[in-house]
N, C-alpha and C positions, 0 to 999 in steps of 0.2 A: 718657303713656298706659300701662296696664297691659298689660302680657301676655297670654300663653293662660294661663300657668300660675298667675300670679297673681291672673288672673279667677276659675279653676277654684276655687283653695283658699279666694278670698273665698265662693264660692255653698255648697261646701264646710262654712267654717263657721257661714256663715247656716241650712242645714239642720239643722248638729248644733243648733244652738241653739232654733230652733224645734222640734225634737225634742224636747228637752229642756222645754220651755216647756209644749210638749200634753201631757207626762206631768206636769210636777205640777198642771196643771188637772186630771188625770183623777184625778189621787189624790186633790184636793181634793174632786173630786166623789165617788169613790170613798168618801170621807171623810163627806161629807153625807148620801148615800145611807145609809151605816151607823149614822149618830147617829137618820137620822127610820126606818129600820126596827124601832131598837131602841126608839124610844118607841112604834110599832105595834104590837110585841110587849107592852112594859110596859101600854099602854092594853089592850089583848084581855087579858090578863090578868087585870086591876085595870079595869075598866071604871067601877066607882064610888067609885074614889080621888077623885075631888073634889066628893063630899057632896051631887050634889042630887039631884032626885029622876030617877024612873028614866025616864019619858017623857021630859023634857027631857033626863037623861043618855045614853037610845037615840038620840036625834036626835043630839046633838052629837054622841059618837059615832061616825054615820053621815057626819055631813058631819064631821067630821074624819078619817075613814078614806080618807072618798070624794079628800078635801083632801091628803091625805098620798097616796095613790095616784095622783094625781095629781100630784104633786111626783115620786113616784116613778119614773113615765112618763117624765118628762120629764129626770130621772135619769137614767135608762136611756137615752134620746134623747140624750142629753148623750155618755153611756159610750160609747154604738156611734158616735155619730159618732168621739168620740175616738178609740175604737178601728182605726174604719176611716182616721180622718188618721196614727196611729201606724204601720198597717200600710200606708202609703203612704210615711209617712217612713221607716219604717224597711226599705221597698224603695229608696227613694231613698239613703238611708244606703247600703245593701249594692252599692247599684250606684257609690256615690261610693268608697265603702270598693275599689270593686275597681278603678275606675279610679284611683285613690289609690293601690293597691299596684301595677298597670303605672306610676303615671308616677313612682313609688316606686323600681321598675327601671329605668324610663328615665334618672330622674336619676341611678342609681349607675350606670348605663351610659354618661352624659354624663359627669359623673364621674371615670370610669375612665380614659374619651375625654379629655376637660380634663386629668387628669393624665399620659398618653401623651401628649400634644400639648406638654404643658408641656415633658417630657421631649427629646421631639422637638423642639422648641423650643432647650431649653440644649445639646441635641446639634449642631444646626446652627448656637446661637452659637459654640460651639467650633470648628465646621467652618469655620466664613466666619471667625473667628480667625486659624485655620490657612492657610487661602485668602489671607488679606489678609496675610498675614505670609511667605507664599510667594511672594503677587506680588508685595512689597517687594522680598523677596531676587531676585526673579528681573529683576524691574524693574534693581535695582543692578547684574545681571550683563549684560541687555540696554543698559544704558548702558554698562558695561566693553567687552562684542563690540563694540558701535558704535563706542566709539573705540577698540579694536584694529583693527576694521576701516578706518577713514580711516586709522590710522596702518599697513598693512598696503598698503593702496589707493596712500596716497603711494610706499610703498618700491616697490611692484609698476609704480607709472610711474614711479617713477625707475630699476629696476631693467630694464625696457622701452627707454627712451632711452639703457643703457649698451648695453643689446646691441643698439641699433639702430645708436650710433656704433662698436660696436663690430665688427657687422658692414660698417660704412662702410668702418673703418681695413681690415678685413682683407681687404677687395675691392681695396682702393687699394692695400696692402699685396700682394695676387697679383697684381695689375696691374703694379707697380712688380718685381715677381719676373717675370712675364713678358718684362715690357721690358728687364731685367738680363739675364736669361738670354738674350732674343735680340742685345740688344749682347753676350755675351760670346759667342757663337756668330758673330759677324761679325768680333769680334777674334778668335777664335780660329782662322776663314777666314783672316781677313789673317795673322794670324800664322805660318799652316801655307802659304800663298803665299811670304810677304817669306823664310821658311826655305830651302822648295825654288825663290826663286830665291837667295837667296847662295848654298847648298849646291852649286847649279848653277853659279856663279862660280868658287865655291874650286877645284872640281875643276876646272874650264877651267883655272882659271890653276894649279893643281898639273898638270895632264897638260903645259902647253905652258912652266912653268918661266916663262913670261913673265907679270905682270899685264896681260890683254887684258880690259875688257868691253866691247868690243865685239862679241865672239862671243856673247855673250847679248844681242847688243842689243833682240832682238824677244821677250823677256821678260814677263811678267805684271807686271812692275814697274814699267815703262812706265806703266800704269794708276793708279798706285797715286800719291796726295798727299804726296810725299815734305818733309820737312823742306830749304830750300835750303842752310843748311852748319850744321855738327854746332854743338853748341851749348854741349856741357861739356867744357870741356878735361882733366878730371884722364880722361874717359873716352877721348879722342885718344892721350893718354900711354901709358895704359896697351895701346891697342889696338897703336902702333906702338913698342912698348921691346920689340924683338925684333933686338938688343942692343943697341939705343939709343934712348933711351926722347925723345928729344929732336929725331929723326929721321924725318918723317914721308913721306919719300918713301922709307926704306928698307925697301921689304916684306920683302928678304930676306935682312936681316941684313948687309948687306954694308957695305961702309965709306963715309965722303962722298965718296971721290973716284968712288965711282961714283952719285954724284946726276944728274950727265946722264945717265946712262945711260936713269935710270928717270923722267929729269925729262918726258917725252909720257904717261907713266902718272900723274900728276900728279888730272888728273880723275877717272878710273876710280880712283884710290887713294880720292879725296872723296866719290867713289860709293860707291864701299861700306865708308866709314866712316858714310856717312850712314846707311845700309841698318841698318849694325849698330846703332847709337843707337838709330836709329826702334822695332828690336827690344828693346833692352831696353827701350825706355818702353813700347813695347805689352806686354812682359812682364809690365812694373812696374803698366801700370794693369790689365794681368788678375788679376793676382792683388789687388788692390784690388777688382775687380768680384768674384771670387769670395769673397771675405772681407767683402763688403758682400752677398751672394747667401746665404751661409749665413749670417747675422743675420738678413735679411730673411724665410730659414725658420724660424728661429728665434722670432722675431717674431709670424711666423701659425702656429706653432704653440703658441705662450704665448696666443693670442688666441683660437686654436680649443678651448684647455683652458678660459679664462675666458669664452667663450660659452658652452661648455657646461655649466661650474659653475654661469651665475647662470643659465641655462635649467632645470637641475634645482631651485635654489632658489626658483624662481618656479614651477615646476611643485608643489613640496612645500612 
């Protein structure tokens, strides 16, 4: 199917053309009109240029003028119609001619438009270029986030169950400091007892020169889970080489022949050699609890620095 515009320019040049077509009819008639006026004039003229006589030459004449005037009539008839389809065509012409020069502007203005558009066009294949070229790269970097993120995600639950076990260890770890510290606080009860009661012994038996403990007999010691006989001999030796190291009923240095003497103090000597053993092993295991107490700080405090480390790296 045609167009608006293409209909337009067909009627367009069917009117030039018929335009065209009624002018050289009217010339032609123009033309004929001109040839039979100028034999009207030669005839009026020359009325008896062709020899006969003059009645019959008046009549002819007459009906050839009357003939030729009427030809002329209709000449005329002819011209004005012409005239008036020219001046119809050629209002039609001026009225096409003018829509012809609007749509003369509308197409340079389509035109114009069409080549803006084009433009606009190559502008925004550039842009979606760009667009498409930026969401590759960008595409590329949201798959990199993403797996920096699972592999960020992984470290951040793993880094979650360190200081979860790690606040485990360090609860069990002050738990186990608690519990030390309150055994060493009970050893060290016992300790300051099993003291002031030998201390209490010695001096009984320095003020009365005799070994008696029975003057302590109602003692705190009494209470106390004694060992039943000493256990390490190099420790017997050395408590009784007081100047005889091989002498264990001689508290006081005195010679064997006075081992009867001392021989009813016999128990009370076993007492409190046991007493003193017991002391240094509870010595020996306080100072084991305190040197397992200060590791143990040590410990929660290596774990209180490494919770807080991976707390801030998870935080950052």
């Amino acid at each position: 199917m045609l167009n608006e515009h293409e209909i337009h320019s067909r009627d367009q040049s069917l009117t030039i053309d018929n335009y065209f077509s009624t002018l050289n009819d009217v010339c032609k008639i123009l033309n004929d009109l001109s040839n039979k006026v100028s034999e009207l004039f030669v005839f009026l003229k020359n009325p008896n240029s062709n020899g006969s006589n003059s009645h019959s030459s008046a009549h002819l004449s007459v009906d050839w003028i009357i003939e030729k005037s009427d030809d002329i009539s209709n000449v005329f008839t002819r011209v004005n119609s012409a005239i008036l389809e020219l001046e119809e065509i050629k209002a039609h012409v001026d009225s096409l001619r003018k829509e012809n020069e609007v749509v003369f502007v509308e197409n340079n203005s389509l035109r114009m438009k069409i080549d803006e558009n084009k433009q606009c066009i190559k502008s925004l294949e550039l842009e979606l270029d760009e667009l498409n070229k930026k969401y590759n790269d960008e595409n590329v970097q949201r798959i990199e986030l993403e797996e920096k993120y699972q592999v960020l995600s992984k470290e951040k639950d793993k880094i979650e169950d360190e200081i979860q076990q790690l606040e485990t260890k360090c609860q069990k770890l002050l738990s186990d400091k608690v519990s030390l510290e309150k055994k060493v606080a009970e050893h060290n009860e016992l300790y300051s007892n099993q003291m002031e009661t030998i201390l209490s012994q010695v001096n009984c038996w320095r003020n009365s020169q005799v070994f008696r403990l029975n003057d302590v007999e109602h003692t705190p010691t009494n209470n106390v889970n004694l060992i039943e006989n000493p256990q390490n001999c190099d420790f017997l030796h050395v408590a009784t080489s007081t100047p005889y190291p091989f002498n264990m009923y001689d508290l006081l240095g005195a010679d064997e022949n006075n081992k009867d003497t001392f021989q009813g103090d016999y128990y009370s000597h076993i007492a409190l050699l046991k007493w003193m053993e017991k002391c240094q092993l509870l010595e020996q295991e306080n100072s084991q609890l305190f040197i397992e107490v200060e590791s143990l700080k040590s410990q929660v405090s290596e774990l209180e620095n490494s919770t807080h480390v991976a707390k801030m790296n998870y935080l950052f």
